[in-house]
C-alpha positions in Angstrom: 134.0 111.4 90.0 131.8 109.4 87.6 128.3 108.3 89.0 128.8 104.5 89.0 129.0 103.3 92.6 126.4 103.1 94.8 127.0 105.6 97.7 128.5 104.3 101.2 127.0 107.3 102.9 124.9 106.6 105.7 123.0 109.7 105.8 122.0 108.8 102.0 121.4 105.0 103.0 119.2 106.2 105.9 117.2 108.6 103.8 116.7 105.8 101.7 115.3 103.7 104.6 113.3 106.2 105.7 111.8 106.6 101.7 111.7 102.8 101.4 109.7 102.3 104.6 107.2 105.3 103.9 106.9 103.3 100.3 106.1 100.4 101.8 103.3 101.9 104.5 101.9 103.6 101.5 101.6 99.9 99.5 100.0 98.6 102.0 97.6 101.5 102.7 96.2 100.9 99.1 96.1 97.3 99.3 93.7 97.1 102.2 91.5 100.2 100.3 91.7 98.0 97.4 91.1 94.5 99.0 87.5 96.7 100.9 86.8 97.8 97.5 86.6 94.8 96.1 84.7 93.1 99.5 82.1 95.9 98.9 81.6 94.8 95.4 81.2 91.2 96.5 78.2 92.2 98.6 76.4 94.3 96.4 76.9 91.9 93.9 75.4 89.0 96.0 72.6 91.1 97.8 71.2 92.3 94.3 69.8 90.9 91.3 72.5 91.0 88.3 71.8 91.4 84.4 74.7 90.5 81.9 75.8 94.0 82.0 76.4 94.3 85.6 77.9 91.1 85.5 80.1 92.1 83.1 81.1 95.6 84.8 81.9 92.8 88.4 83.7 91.5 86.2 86.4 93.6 84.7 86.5 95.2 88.1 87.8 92.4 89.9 90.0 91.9 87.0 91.1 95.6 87.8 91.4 94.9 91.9 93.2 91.6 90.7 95.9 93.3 88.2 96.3 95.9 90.7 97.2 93.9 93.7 99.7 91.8 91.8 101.5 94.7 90.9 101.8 96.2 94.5 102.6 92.8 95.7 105.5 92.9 93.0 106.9 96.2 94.0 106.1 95.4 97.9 108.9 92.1 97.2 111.1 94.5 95.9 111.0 97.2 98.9 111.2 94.8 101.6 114.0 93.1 99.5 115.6 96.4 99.4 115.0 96.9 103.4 116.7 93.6 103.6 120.0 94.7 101.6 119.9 97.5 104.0 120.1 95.7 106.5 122.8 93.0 105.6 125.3 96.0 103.8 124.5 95.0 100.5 121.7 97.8 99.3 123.6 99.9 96.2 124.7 96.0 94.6 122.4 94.1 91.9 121.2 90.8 93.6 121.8 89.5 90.1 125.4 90.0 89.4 126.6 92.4 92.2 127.1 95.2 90.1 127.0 98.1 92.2 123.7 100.3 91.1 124.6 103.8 90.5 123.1 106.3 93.3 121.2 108.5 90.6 119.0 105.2 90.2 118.6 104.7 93.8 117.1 108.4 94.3 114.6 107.8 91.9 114.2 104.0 92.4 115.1 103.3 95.8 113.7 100.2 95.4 115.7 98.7 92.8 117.8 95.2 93.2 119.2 95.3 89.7 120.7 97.7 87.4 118.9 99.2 84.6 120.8 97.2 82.1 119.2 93.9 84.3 115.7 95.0 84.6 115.4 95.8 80.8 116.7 92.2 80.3 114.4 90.2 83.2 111.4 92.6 81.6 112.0 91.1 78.0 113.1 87.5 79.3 111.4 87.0 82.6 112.5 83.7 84.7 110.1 81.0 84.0 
């Protein structure tokens, strides 16, 4: 049988749960590290003297912290989201057409709400 439905198996839509939930623990793990990180730059920066170069190096850093928590906030939408289509019988279906996602996606992207086909478009053309 071809590989194009999303699987109805519990056991496989509670392992991904389980793997979605871990995913998510380990997002947020990271974006408190990153978020004290970035605190304990502020202080140094504002308890010591700064020339252009240190300045600079604050700089890209929080650029760094800021790139970087965008990112896991994107991916953190997309697991909850996920946890939510778990929830309501829908997880395995692209929230864009419906399409049913095929399973050897979901092991490797149990995150994903669209096909592959999807997320290469909304990559090249993203929503305004």
């Amino acid at each position: 049988m071809p590989e194009s439905k999303p699987s109805s198996n519990r056991a496989f839509i509670e392992e991904q749960r389980k793997r979605l939930e871990a995913m998510r623990q380990e997002l947020l793990g990271v974006e408190a590290a990153t978020n004290r990180e970035e605190q304990a730059d502020q202080a140094v920066r504002g308890s010591e003297a700064q020339d252009d170069a240190d300045s600079a190096q604050y700089e890209t850093r929080s650029d760094v912290y800021h790139s970087l928590q965008a990112t896991d906030a994107a991916r953190l939408r997309q697991i909850e989201r996920a946890l939510r289509k778990i929830d309501e019988g829908t997880y395995g279906y692209s929230d864009l057409s419906g399409e049913p996602i095929p399973e050897a996606r979901l092991k490797v992207a149990p995150e994903a709400i669209l096909t592959i086909e999807e997320e290469r478009r909304e990559e090249k053309h993203p929503a305004d």
